[in-house]
C-alpha positions in Angstrom: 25.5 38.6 -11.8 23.9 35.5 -11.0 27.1 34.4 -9.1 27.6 37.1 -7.2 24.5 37.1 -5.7 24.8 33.5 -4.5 28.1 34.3 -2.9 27.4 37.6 -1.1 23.9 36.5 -0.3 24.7 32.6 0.6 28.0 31.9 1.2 29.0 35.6 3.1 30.5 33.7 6.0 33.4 33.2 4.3 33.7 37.1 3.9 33.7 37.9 7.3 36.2 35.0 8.3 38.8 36.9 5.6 37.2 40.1 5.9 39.1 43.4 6.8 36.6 45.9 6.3 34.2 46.9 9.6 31.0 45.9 10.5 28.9 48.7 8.8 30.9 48.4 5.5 29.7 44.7 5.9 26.0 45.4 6.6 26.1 48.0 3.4 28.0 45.4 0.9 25.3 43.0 2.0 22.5 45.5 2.3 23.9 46.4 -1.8 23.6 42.8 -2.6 20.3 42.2 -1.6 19.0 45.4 -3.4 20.4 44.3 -6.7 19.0 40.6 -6.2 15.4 42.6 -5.7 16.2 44.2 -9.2 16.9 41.3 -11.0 13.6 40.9 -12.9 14.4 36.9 -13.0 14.0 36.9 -9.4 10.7 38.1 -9.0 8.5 36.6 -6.1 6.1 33.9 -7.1 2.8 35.7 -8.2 -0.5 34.8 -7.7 -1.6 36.6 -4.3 -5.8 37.1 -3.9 -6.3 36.0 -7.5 -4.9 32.5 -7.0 -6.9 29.8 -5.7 -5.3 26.8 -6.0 -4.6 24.2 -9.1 -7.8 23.8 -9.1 -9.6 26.5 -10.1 -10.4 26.7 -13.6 -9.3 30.0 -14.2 -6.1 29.3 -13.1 -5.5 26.8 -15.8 -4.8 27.1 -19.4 -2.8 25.5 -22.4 1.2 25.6 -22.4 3.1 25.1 -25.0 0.8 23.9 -27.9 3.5 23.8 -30.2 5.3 20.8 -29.0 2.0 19.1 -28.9 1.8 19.4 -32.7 5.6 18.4 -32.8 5.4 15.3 -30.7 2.1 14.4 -32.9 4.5 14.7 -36.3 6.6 12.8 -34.7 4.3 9.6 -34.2 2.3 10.1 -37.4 6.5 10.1 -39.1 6.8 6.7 -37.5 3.7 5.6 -38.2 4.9 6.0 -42.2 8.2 4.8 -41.8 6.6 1.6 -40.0 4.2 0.7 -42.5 7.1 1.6 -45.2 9.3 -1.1 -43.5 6.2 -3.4 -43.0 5.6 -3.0 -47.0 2.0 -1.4 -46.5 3.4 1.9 -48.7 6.1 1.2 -51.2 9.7 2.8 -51.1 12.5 2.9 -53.7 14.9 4.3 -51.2 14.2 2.3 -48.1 13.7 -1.6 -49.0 10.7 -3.5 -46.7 11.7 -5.8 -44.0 11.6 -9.3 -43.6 11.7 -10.8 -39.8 12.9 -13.8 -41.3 16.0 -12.9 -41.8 16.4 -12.6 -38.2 15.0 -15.8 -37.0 15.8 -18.1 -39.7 19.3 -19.7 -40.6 21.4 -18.8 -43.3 22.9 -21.4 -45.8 26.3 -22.2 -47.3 25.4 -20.0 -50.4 24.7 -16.7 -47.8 20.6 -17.2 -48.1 18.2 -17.0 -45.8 16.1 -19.8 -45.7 12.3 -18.7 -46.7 13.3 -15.3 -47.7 16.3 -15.7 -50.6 14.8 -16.4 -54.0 15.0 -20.2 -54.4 14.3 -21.5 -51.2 11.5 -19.2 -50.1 9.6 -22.7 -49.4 12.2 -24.4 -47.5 12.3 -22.5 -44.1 14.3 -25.3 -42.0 18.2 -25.6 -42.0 20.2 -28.9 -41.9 23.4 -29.6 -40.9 26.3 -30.5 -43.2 29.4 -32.3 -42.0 31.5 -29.1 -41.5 28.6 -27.2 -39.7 27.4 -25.2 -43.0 23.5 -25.4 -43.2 21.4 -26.0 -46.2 17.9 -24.8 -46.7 15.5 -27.7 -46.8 11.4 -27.9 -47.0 10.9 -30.1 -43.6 13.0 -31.5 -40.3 13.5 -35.6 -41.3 11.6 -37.7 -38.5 13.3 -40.8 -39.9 16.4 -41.9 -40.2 17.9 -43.4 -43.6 21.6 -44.6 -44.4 20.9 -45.0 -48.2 19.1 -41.3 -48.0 21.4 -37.5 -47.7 20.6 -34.0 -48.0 23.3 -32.4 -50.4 23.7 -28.7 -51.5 21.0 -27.6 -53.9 23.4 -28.4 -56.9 23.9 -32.4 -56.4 20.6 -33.3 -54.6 19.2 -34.7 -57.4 21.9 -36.5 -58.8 22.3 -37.8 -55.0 18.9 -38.8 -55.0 18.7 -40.4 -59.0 22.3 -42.5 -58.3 22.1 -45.1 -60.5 24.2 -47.3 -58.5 21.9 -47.1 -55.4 18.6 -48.3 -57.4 20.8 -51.3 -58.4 22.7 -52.5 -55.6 21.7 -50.5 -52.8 24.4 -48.9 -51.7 24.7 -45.2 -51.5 27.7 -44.4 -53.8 27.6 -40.9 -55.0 26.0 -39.8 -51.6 29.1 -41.3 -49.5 31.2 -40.1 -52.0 30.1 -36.2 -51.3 29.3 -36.8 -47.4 33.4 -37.0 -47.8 34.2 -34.1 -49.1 31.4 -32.4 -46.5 28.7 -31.5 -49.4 26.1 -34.2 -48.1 25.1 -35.5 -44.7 23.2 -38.7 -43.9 19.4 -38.3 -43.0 18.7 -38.4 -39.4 15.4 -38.5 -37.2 15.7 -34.6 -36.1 13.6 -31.8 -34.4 12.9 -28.3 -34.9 15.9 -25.9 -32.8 16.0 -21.9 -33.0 16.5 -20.6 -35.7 14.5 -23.4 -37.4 17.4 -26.1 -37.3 17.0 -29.2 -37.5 19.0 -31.2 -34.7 19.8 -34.8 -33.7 16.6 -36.5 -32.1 18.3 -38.2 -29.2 15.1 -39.5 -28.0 13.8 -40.9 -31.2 13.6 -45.0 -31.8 14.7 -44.2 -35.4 18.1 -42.9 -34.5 18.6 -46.3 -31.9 20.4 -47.8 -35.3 23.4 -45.0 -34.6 24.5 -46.9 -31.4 25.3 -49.5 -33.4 27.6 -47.6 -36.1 29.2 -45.1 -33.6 29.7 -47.6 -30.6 27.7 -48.1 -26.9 25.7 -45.3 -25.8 24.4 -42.6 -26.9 26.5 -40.3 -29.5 25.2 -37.3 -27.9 24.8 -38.5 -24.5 22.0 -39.4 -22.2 19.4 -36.7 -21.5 18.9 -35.1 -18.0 15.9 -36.8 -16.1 15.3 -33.2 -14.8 17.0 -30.2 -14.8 17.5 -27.5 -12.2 15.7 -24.6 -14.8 12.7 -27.2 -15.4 12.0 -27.4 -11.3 12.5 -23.3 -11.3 10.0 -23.0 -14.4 7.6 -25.6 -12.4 8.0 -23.9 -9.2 7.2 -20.5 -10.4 4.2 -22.1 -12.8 2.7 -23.5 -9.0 3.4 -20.4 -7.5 2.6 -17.4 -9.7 -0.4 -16.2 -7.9 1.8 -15.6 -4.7 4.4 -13.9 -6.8 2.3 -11.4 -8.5 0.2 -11.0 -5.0 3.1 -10.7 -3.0 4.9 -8.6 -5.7 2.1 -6.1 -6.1 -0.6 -5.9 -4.0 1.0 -6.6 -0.6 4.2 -4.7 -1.7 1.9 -1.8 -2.2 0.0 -2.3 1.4 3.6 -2.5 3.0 4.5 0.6 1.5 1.3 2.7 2.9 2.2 1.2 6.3 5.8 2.2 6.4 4.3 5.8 5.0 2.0 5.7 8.6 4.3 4.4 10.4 6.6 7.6 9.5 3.4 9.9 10.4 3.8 8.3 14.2 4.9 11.1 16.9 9.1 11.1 16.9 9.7 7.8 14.8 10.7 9.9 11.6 12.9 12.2 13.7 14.2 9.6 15.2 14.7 7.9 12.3 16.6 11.2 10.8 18.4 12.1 13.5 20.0 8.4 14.0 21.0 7.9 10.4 22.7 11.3 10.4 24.5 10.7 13.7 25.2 7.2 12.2 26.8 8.5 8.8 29.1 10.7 11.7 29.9 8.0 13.9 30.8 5.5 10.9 33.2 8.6 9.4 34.9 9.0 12.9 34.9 4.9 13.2 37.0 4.6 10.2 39.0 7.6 10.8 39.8 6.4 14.2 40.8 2.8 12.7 43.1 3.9 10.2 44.7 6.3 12.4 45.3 4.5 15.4 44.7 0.9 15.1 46.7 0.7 11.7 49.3 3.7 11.2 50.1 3.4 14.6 50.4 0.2 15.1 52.6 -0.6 11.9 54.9 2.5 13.1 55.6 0.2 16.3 56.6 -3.1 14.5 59.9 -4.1 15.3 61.1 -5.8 13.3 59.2 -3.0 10.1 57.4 -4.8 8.0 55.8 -1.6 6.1 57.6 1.2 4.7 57.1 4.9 5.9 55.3 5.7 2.7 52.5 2.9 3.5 52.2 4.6 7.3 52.4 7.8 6.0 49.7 6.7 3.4 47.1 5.5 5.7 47.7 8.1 8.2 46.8 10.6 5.5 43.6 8.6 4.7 42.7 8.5 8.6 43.1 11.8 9.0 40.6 12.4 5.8 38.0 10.4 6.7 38.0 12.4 10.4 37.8 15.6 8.5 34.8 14.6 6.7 33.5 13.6 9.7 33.7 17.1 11.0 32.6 18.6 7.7 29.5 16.4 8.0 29.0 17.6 11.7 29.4 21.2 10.8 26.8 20.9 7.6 24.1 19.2 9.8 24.8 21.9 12.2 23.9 24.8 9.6 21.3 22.8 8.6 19.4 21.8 11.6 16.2 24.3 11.1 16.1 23.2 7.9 16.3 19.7 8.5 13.4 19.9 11.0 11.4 21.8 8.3 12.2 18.9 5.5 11.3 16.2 8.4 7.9 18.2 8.9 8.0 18.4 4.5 8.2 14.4 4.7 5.5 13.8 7.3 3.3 16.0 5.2 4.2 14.3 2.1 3.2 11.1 3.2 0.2 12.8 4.4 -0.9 14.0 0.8 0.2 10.0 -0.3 -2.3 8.6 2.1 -4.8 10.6 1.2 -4.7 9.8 -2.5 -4.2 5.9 -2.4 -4.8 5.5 -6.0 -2.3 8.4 -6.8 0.7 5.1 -6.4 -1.8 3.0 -9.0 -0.8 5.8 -11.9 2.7 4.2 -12.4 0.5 1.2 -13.8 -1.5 3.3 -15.9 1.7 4.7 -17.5 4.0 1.2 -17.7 0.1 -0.1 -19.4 0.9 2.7 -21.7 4.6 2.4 -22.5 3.8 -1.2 -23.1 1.5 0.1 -25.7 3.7 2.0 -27.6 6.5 -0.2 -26.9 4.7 -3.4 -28.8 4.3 -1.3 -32.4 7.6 0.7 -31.8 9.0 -3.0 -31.4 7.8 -4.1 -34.6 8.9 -1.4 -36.7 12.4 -1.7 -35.6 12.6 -5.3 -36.2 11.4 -4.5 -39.5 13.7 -1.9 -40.1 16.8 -4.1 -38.8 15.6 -6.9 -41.0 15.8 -5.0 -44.4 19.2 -5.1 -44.7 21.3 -7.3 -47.2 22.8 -10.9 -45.9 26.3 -10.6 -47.2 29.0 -13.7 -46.8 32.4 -13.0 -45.7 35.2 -15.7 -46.5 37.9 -15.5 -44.2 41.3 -17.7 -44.8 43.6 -17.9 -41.6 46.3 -21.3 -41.8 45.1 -22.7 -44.9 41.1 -22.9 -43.5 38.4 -21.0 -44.6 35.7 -19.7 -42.3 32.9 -17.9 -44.0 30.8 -15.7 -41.8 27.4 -13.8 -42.5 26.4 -9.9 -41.9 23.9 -7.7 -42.3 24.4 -4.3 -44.6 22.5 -1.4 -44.8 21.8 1.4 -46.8 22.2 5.2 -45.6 18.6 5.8 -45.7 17.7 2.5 -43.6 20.5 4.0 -41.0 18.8 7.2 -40.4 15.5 5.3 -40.3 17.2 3.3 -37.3 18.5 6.2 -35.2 15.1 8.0 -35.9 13.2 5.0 -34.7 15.7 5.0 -31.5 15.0 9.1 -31.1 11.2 8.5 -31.0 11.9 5.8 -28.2 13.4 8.3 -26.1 10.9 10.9 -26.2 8.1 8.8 -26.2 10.1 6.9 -22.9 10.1 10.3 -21.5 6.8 11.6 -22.5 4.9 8.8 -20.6 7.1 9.8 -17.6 6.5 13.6 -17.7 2.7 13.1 -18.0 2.8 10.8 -14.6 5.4 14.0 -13.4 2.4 16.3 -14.1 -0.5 14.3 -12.4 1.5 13.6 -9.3 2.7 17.4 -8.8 -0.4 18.5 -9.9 -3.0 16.3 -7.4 -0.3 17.2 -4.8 -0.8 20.8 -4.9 -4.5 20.4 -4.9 -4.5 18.7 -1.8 -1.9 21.6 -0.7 -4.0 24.4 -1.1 -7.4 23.0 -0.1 -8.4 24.4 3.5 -10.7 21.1 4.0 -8.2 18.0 3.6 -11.3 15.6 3.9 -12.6 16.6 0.5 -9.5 15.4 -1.0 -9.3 11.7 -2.4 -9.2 9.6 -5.5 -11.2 11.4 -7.6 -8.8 14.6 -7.0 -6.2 12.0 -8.9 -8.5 11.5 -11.7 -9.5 15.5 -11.8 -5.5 15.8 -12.6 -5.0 13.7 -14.7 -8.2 14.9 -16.6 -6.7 19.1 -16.3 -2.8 17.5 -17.1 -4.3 16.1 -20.8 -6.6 18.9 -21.3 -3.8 21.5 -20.4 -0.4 20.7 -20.2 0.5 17.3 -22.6 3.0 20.3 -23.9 4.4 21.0 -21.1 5.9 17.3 -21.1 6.4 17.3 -24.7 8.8 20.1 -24.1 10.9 18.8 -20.7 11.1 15.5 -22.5 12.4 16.4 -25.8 15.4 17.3 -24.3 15.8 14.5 -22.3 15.1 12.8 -25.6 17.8 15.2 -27.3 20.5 14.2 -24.8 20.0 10.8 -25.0 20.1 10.3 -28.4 23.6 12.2 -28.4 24.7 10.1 -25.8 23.9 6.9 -27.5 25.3 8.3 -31.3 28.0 8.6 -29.2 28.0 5.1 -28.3 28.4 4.2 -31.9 30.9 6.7 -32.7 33.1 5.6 -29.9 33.1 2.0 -31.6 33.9 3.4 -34.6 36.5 5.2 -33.1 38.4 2.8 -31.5 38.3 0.2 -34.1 40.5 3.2 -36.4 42.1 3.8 -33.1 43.9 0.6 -32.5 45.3 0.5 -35.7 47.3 3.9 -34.5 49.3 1.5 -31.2 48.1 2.0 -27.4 48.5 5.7 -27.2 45.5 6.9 -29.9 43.3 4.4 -28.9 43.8 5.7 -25.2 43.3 9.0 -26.4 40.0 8.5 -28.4 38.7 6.0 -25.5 39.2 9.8 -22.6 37.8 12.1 -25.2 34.8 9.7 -26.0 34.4 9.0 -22.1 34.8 13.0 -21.5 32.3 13.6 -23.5 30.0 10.7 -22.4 30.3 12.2 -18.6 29.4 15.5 -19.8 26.4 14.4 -21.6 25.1 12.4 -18.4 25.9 15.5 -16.1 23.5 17.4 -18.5 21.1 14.6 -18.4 20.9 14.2 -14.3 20.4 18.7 -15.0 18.1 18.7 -17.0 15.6 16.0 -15.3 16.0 17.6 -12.4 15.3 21.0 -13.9 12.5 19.3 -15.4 11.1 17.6 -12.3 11.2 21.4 -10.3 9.3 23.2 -13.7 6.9 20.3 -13.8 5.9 21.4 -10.3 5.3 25.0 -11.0 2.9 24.2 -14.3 1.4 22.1 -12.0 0.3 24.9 -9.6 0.2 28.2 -11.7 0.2 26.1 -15.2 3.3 28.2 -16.4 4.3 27.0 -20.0 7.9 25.1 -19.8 10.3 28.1 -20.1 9.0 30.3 -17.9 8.3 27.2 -15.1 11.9 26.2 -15.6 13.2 29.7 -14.8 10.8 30.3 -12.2 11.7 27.0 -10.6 15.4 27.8 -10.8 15.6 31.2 -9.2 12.8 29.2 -6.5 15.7 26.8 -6.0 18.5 29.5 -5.7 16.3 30.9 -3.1 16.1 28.4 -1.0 19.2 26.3 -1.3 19.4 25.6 1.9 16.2 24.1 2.3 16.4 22.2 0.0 19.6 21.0 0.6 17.8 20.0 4.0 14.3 18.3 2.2 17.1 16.1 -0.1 19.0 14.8 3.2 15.8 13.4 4.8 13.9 12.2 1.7 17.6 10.5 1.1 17.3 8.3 3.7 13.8 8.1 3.9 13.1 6.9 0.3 16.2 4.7 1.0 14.5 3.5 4.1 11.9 2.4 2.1 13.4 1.0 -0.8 14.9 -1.7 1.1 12.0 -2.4 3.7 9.4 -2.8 1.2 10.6 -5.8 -0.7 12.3 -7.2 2.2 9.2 -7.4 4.1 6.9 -9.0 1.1 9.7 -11.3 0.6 9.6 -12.5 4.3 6.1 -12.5 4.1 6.0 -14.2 0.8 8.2 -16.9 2.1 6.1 -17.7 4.9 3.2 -18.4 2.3 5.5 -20.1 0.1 7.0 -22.3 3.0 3.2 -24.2 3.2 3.2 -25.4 -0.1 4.0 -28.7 -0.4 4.0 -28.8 -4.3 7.3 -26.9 -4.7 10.6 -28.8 -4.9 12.1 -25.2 -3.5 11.1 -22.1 -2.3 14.3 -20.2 -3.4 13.1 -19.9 -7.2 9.8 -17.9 -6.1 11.0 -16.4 -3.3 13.8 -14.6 -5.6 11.1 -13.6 -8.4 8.8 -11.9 -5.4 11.9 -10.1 -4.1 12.3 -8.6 -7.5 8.6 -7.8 -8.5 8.3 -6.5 -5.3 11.4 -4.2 -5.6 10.0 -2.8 -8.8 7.3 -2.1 -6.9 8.9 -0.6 -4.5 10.8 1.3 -7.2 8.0 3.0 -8.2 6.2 3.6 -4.9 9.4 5.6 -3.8 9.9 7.8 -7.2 6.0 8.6 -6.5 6.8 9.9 -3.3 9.9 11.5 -4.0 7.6 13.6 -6.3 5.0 14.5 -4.0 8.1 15.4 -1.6 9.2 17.6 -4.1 5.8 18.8 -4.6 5.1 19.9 -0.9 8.2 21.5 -0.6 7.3 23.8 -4.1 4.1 24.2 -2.6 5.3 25.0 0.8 8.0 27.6 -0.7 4.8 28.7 -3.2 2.6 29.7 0.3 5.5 31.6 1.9 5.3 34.0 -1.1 2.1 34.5 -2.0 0.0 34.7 1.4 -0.1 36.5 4.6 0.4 33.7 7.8 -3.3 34.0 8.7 -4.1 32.9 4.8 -1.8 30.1 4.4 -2.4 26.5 3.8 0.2 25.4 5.8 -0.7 23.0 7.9 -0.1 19.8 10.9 4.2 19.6 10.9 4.3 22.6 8.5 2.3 25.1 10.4 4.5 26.0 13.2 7.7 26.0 10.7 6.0 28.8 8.9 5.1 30.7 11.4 8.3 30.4 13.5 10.1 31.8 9.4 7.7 34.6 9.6 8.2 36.0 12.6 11.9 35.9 12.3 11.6 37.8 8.9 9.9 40.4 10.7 12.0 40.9 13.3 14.7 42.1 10.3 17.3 39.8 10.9 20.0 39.0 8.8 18.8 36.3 6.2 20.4 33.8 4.0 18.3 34.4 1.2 18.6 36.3 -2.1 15.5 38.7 -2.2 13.5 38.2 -4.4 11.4 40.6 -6.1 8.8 42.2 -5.1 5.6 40.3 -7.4 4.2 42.4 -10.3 0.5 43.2 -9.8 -1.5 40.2 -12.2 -3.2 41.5 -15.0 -7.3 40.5 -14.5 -8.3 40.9 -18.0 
């Protein structure tokens, strides 16, 4: 049903290019259509009318979906017990506690972990043998001894009590198992990763080694200064002009480029020359391949190309030309519209300038990801540290190479891919809640006659009604995010697992599994991309009428079937503009930055910093944008929202928007054709 609605309602052109039947038998077909898309009780009109009053008003709010509230609370107080179960604050038979030492100390020849394995819990440092292996030992030597070795655990003390040494003073037994690669002489040393002890080159003690080996040093002579000590230096002088440059003044940029848009013609002109520009480049290229390539290779004499080649490029000529005038005839069906979205943009920027502090809430929620980031962090290194070491002996041409892995148990597994589950949706949580404030101080300022009483504290009022009312909401929308993500990254493993069995089958299986596990991938990421965007849209509509997540979502769909076209337009223009703005923002702090940094005379170079400020500044700039993407999307819900439920003189519309919405109402009511599936006609709202 929904399907043919779209294409009688939307795409009826195409009938009356094929069409046989007559004019009237059009009108009627189309007049039929509409009727039934006022019948669908999906597509019912957004309600509200007289009673509504804006976001604001307390009756208009109340709680959505309290369920996944409680859910998303099980699912932290879960983790919080399988942390403190790998931490070893409650006991488990069937998930053993973790030990971070495993992963950042060495392992010996014997396959134990120095500090951890029973037997050399007190020796957490690992030295060298001859062959490479490591043995556990209490302390990194600072001196270096000829007549002294450290030995596996079994012959240390017999190394150390040789009989022959205390008499003559010469090392006997010790150079006898240095030999066969079970001892190693005892060098001046210092503490590595993985708490190994290395060869001091810069210790006196080890000058005696020149001697024995030959001139120079064994290991060679140590840079004076390297180029990643001058880049540490550098940003160590210059880290107040990074984090500045990177947040403050990428911040200030970004309101000026949002005035600077708000000037008379400079966003239209701005629109209008990167649409004629995408057209131009299109018809460039075309034009190129066409004539200044095909041609020109058809006229060599002596051939140099075959007719395939000419054919070939011809063929992508002509292709790039027809998208030229595909992308011509688009913008032409699309003009209105795309005046509309420019007037959307001008007012979005409005709403952003109004509400400064709105672009500070991305700090609040990174402050809060941190958060959960720094115990969610721990547990999992917990949990991948409670596996078992195990030792591997491989044998290929006679030699033996003995490599160490971790093993797990099944319930340890889970525990992991649990842990990685309550990332997501926690990940996604924290971004639905900022999702909620934006849309939600956004549609205040919407449908508020007086604009001046807008301002900060509006941002704090929402964030205040968002976790009072609607922490749900985003529990819902982001446990499916969470849901396909997970999938997606199961896959992941699966797909190893896969093609490891794969290969053993020749080229053609492990092809095979490598298209249906990449199938399957893509599918999963198309529903990902759906799903946030269906997300984003029913965000917006809790915001305003404070829906619960179902019923927002399908509201927001049928809102968006509605009004394809517009919002078709609305992505074109915030397209380029966020674009615009992703790139000027950190280009302009880095110039500006490098000004600054070009005056300080304590820096051996300016690149180092200048880099780091380009990419704080783009993160910046990363999240200024997705802030006003969503308070684009906001005003165009909003917009849509005050179409439906008010008469002209009671709309909120106002500045750019005004005149668009009353230029859409009087050609309603004129009873023109339209392009729009009908929606229905809003049931009365229930007072009680």
């Amino acid at each position: 049903q929904l399907v043919e609605l779209v294409l009688l309602s939307r795409f009826r052109y195409f009938e009356i290019m094929g069409a046989s039947q007559s004019k009237d038998e059009e009108e009627e077909s189309q007049q039929k259509a509409l009727e039934k898309g006022k019948d669908d009780p999906s597509n019912k009109k957004l309600e509200g009318g007289a009673s509504f009053k804006g976001p604001a008003d307390p009756a208009n709010r109340r709680t959505t979906d309290i369920l996944c509230v409680i859910l998303i609370c099980a699912m932290w107080f879960s983790l919080t017990i399988l942390g403190f179960i790998f931490t070893g604050v409650i006991e488990s038979e069937s998930m053993p506690k973790g030990n971070p030492a495993k992963l950042t100390h060495s392992i010996d020849y014997d396959g134990g972990v120095c500090s951890v394995t029973k037997g050399v819990e007190d020796k957490p440092y690992a030295y060298l043998m001859p062959d490479s292996r490591r043995v556990c030992i209490e302390e990194c030597p600072t001196k270096t001894s000829f007549t002294k070795f450290v030995c596996q655990y079994d012959i240390q003390k017999d190394v150390d009590d040789d009989p022959i040494l205390a008499a003559t003073g010469v090392p006997v037994l010790g150079l006898y198992y240095a030999v066969s690669y079970k001892c190693m002489y005892q060098f001046a040393t210092v503490v590595a990763p993985y708490y190994i002890c290395i060869f001091d080159t810069g210790s006196s003690e080890n000058s005696d080694v020149s001697s024995v080996v030959g001139d120079g040093d064994p290991l060679g002579d140590p840079p004076e200064s390297s180029a990643f000590d001058d880049l540490q230096n550098d940003i160590i002088a210059s880290w107040w002009v990074v984090l500045v440059f990177g947040f403050v003044v990428a911040a200030i940029v970004g309101f000026i480029s949002l005035r600077l848009l708000r000037l008379p013609f400079i966003l239209e002109l701005l629109i209008w020359g990167c649409i004629g520009g995408v057209a131009f480049f299109l018809f460039l290229i075309g034009i190129m391949l066409k004539t200044y390539t095909a041609d020109v290779w058809a006229a060599e004499d002596p051939t140099t190309h075959t007719k395939g080649e000419i054919a070939a490029v011809a063929g992508l000529g002509y292709f790039f030309l027809g998208l030229c005038g595909l992308w011509c005839c688009i913008i032409c069906c699309l003009r209105k519209k795309i005046f509309l979205a420019i007037g959307i943009t001008k007012e979005s920027a409005k709403a952003l300038a109004a509400m400064p502090v709105l672009i500070l809430f991305p700090v609040i929620q990174t402050c809060g990801l941190l958060a959960f980031s720094c115990v969610w962090f721990v547990y999992l290194i917990y949990n991948v540290s409670s596996g078992e070491v195990v030792q591997t002996t491989y044998t290929f041409n006679g030699v033996s190479t003995e490599t160490s892995t971790m093993e797990y148990s099944e319930n340890t597994r889970k525990a992991y891919y649990y842990l990685i589950f309550c990332w997501f949706w926690t990940s996604e949580f924290i971004e639905a809640i900022g999702q909620i404030v934006v849309a939600m101080a956004v549609a205040m300022w919407y449908f508020t006659k007086d604009k001046s009483t807008i301002g900060s504290g509006t941002v704090w009022q929402s964030i205040r009604l968002s976790m009072r009312y609607h922490l749900g909401t985003a529990a819902f929308g982001s446990l499916i995010i969470a849901i396909i993500k997970t999938l997606k990254f199961l896959l992941k493993e699966v797909e190893k697992k896969v093609t490891t069995l794969a290969k053993r089958g020749g080229r053609i299986p492990m092809f095979l599994a490598k298209a249906i596990t990449c199938c399957i991938f893509c599918c999963l990421e198309c529903m990902e991309k759906c799903a946030k965007f269906l997300n984003k849209n029913a965000y917006i509509q809790t915001a305003i009428f404070s829906y619960p997540f179902c019923t927002a979502a399908r509201k927001a769909f049928f809102l968006i079937l509605r009004n394809i076209l517009l919002i078709g337009a609305v992505a074109i223009v915030s397209e380029f503009v966020l674009t615009l703005l992703l790139c000027l923002i950190p280009i302009g702090t880095t110039f500006l930055a490098y000004i600054v940094l070009s005056l300080m005379d304590d820096l051996t170079s300016v690149i180092g910093p200048t880099l780091f400020t380009f990419i704080v500044s783009y993160f910046t700039a990363k999240k200024f944008v997705e802030t006003f993407g969503m308070v684009i999307s906001t005003i165009l819900q909003c917009y849509v929202a005050d179409t439906e439920l008010f008469e002209p003189e009671e709309r909120f519309a106002g500045g750019s928007l005004k005149s668009a919405v009353s230029n859409g109402n009087s050609a309603a009511r004129k009873g023109g054709s339209s392009n729009k599936v009908a929606p229905a006609q809003a049931e009365p709202v229930d007072e009680k």
